[in-house]
C-alpha positions in Angstrom: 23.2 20.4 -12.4 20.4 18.0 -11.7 17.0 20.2 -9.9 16.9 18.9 -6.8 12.8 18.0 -5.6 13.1 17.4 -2.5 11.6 14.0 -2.4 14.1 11.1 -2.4 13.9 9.1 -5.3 14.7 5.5 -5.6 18.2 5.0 -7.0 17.4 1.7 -8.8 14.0 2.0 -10.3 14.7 -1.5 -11.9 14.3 -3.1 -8.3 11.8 -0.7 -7.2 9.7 -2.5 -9.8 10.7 -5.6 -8.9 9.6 -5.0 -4.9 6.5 -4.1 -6.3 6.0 -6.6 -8.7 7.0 -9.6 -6.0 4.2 -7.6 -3.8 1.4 -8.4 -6.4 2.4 -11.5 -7.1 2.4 -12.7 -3.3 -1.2 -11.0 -2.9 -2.5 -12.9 -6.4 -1.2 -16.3 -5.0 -2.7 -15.3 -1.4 -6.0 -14.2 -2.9 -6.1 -17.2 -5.0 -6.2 -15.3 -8.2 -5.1 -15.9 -11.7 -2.6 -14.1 -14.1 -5.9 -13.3 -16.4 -8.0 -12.0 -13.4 -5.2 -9.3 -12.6 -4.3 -8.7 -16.4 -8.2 -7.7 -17.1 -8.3 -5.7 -13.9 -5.4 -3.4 -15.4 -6.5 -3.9 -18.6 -3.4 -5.0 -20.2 -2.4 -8.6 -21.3 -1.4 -11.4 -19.9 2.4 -11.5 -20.7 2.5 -7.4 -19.6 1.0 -8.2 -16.4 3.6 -11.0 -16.0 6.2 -8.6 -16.7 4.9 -6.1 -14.3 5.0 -8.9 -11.3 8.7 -10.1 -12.7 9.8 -6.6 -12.8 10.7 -6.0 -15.8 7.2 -3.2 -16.9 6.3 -0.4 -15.7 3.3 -0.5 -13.6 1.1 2.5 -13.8 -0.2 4.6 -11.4 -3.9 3.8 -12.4 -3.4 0.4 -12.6 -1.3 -0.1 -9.2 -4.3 1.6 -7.8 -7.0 -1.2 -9.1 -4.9 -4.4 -8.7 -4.3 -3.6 -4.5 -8.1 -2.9 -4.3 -8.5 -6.8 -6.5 -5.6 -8.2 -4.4 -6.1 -6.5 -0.9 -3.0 -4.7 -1.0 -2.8 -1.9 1.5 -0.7 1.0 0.5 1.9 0.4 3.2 2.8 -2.5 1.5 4.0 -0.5 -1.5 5.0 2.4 0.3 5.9 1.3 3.7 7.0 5.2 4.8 3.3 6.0 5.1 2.4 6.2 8.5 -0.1 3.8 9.5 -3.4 5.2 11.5 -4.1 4.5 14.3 -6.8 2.2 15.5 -9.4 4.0 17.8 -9.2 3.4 21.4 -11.9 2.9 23.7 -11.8 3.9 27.3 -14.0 3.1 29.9 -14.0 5.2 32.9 -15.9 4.5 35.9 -17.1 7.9 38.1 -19.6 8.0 40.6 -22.1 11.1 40.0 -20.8 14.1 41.1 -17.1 12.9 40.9 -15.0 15.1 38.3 -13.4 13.6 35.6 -10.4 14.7 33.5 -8.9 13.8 30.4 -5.9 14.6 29.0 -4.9 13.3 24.9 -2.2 13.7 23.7 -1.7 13.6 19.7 1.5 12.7 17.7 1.8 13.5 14.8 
């Protein structure tokens, strides 16, 4: 019986690697970089690094990590279930002295 992790787990690695792969070749074209740029930033060679963007290799962990940093990649574009922060607010609130002010946040999380 197979362990279950409970983490859900792609059922078709084959096209998991070829969303990924489609998302670093979109960011190379968009950041105007080469095949040899991104191959020497993951230190492989040029034909792996192709096959990683068709697909059809295994991207590592490691080198996933250094080519969004080249590319500008954020990680919600590889893993679009991670929850994406929040941007601060700023709130201006106008009291004359002597006036109470209250506020209330509320956090979701």
């Amino acid at each position: 019986m197979p362990r279950q992790s409970g983490v859900d787990m792609p059922s078709n690695f084959a096209e998991r690697h070829r969303q990924i792969g489609a998302i670093l070749a979109q960011a190379r074209q968009r950041e105007q970089r080469t095949i040899t740029e991104c191959a020497e930033i993951a230190a492989t060679t040029r034909r792996r690094y192709t096959l990683i963007e068709r697909g059809e290799a295994v991207v590592g962990a490691a080198e996933l990590e250094a080519l969004m940093r080249f590319l500008n990649v954020p990680a919600h574009h590889i893993w679009p279930d991670l929850a994406l922060p929040t941007a601060p607010r700023q709130v201006i609130v106008q009291a004359q002295p002597g006036e109470c002010v209250q506020f209330v946040v509320q956090v979701q999380g």
